[in-house]
C-alpha positions in Angstrom: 0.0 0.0 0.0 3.0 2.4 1.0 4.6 2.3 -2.2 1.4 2.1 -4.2 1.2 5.2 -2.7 4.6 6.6 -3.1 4.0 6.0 -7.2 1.1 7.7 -7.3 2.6 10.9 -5.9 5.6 10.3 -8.0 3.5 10.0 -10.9 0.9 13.1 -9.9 4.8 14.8 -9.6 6.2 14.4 -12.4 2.8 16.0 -14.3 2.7 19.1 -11.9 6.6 19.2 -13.1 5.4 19.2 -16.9 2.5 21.4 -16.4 5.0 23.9 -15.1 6.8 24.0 -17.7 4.2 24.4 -20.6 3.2 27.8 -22.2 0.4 29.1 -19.9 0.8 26.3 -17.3 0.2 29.1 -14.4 -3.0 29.9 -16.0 -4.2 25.9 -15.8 -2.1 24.3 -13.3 -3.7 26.5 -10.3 -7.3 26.4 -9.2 -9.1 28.5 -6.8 -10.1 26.7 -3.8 -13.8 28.6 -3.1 -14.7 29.1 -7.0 -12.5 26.4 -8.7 -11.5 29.2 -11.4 -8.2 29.4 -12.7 -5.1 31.1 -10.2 -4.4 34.3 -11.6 -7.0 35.4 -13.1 -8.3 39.1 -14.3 -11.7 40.8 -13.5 -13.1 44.1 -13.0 -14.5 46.5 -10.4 -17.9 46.3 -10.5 -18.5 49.3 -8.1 -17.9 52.9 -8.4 -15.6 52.4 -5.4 -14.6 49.3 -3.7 -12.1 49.0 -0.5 -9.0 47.3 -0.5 -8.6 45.8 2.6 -5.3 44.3 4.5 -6.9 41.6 5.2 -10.1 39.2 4.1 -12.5 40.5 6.6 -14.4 43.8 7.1 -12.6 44.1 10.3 -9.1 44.5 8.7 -7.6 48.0 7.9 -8.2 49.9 4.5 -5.3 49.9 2.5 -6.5 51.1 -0.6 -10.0 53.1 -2.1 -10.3 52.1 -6.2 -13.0 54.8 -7.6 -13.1 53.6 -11.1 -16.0 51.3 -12.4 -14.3 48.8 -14.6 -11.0 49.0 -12.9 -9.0 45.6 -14.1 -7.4 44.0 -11.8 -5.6 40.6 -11.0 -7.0 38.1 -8.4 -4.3 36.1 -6.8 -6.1 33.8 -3.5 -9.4 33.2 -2.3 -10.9 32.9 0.7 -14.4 32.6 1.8 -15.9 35.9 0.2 -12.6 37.6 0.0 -10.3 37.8 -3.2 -6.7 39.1 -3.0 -6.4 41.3 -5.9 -3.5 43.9 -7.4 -4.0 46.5 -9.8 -1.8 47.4 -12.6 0.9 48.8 -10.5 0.8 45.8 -8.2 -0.7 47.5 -5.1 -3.5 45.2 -3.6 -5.0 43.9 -0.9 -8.1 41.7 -0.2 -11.7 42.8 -1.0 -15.1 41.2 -0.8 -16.0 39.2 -4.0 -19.3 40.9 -4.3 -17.7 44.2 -5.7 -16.0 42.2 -8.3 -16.6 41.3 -11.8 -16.2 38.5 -14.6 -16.5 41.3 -17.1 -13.2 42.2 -18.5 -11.3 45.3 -19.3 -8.3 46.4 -19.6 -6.4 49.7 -19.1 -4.0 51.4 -21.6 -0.3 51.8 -20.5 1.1 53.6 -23.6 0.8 57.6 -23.7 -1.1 58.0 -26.3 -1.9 54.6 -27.8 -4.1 54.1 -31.7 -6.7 52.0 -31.8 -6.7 50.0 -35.6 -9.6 48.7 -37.7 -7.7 45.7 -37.9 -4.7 44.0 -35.7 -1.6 45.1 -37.7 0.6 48.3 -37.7 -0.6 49.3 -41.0 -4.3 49.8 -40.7 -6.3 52.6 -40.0 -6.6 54.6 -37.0 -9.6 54.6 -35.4 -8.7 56.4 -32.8 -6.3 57.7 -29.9 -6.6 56.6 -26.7 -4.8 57.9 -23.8 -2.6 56.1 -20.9 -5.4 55.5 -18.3 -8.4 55.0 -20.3 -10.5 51.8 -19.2 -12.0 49.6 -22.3 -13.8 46.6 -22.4 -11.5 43.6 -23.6 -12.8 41.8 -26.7 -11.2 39.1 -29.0 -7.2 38.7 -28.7 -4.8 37.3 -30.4 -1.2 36.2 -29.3 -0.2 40.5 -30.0 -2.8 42.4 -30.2 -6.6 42.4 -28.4 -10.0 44.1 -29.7 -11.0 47.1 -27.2 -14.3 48.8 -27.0 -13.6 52.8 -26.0 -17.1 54.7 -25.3 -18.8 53.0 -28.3 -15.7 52.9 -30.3 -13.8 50.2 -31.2 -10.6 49.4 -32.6 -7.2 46.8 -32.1 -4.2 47.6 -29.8 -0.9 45.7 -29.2 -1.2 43.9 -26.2 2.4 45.7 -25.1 -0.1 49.0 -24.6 -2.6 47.6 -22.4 -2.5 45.9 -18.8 -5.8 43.6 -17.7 -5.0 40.2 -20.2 -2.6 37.6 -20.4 1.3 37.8 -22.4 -0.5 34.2 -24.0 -3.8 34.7 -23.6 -6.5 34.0 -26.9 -9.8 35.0 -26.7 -12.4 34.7 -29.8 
């Protein structure tokens, strides 16, 4: 039984060792343990302002006050109704699940970034954005991702914007 034992965690080893090792393999290989989602992973402020606390409980200090709907930010641990979260700049803290979001955004980190019809460095401008604007994420490729700006919508490299993953795809 012992060494029935010992092979299995040998065997469950040596894929955990493989997994780490893959492209993406943070993105799969952790789970969280109250939602069973994926270990980083991105959402959005849901609020129009939402407390970052020291601590997962209402009784902890405020670190941190975010006042912008849609902020993106990065959840990194769960517990009970408490996500630990940081924000672009990696400041964070916990706060209470409720005044988060699946819906996902991103924020632009170039000064003054142009939005393209389509994802290469030759199309057309649709427009500029500017370093702190918040858009709602879209399709992505392995460079660039679709953003939707105030009704407008347009391609930016993924080297502009902070709120998706380096490998991330999304249709």
């Amino acid at each position: 039984m012992l060494r029935r034992f010992t092979l299995i965690r040998l065997v469950v080893f040596g894929m955990l060792l493989a997994l780490a090792g893959s492209p993406g393999a943070q993105e799969t290989a952790t789970l969280g343990p109250v939602t069973n989602l994926p270990l980083p992973r991105f959402v959005s402020l849901k609020a129009d302002n939402g407390y970052i606390r020291r601590g997962p409980s209402q009784s902890h200090r405020i670190d941190w006050i975010l006042t912008r709907k849609g902020t993106p930010l990065l959840v990194t641990a769960e517990f009970e109704h408490w996500r630990r979260v940081q924000d672009e700049d990696g400041a964070g803290g916990w706060m209470h699940y409720a005044l988060l979001s699946g819906h996902r955004t991103v924020v632009v980190r170039a000064q003054r970034a142009p939005l393209r019809k389509t994802p290469t460095e030759s199309a057309a401008t649709v427009a500029l954005v500017e370093k702190g604007v918040i858009g709602s994420l879209g399709a992505c490729t392995i460079d660039w991702c679709e953003i939707e700006v105030e009704n407008i919508s347009g391609w930016i490299p993924k080297s502009e914007i902070w709120g998706v993953g380096a490998t991330e795809i999304r249709e």
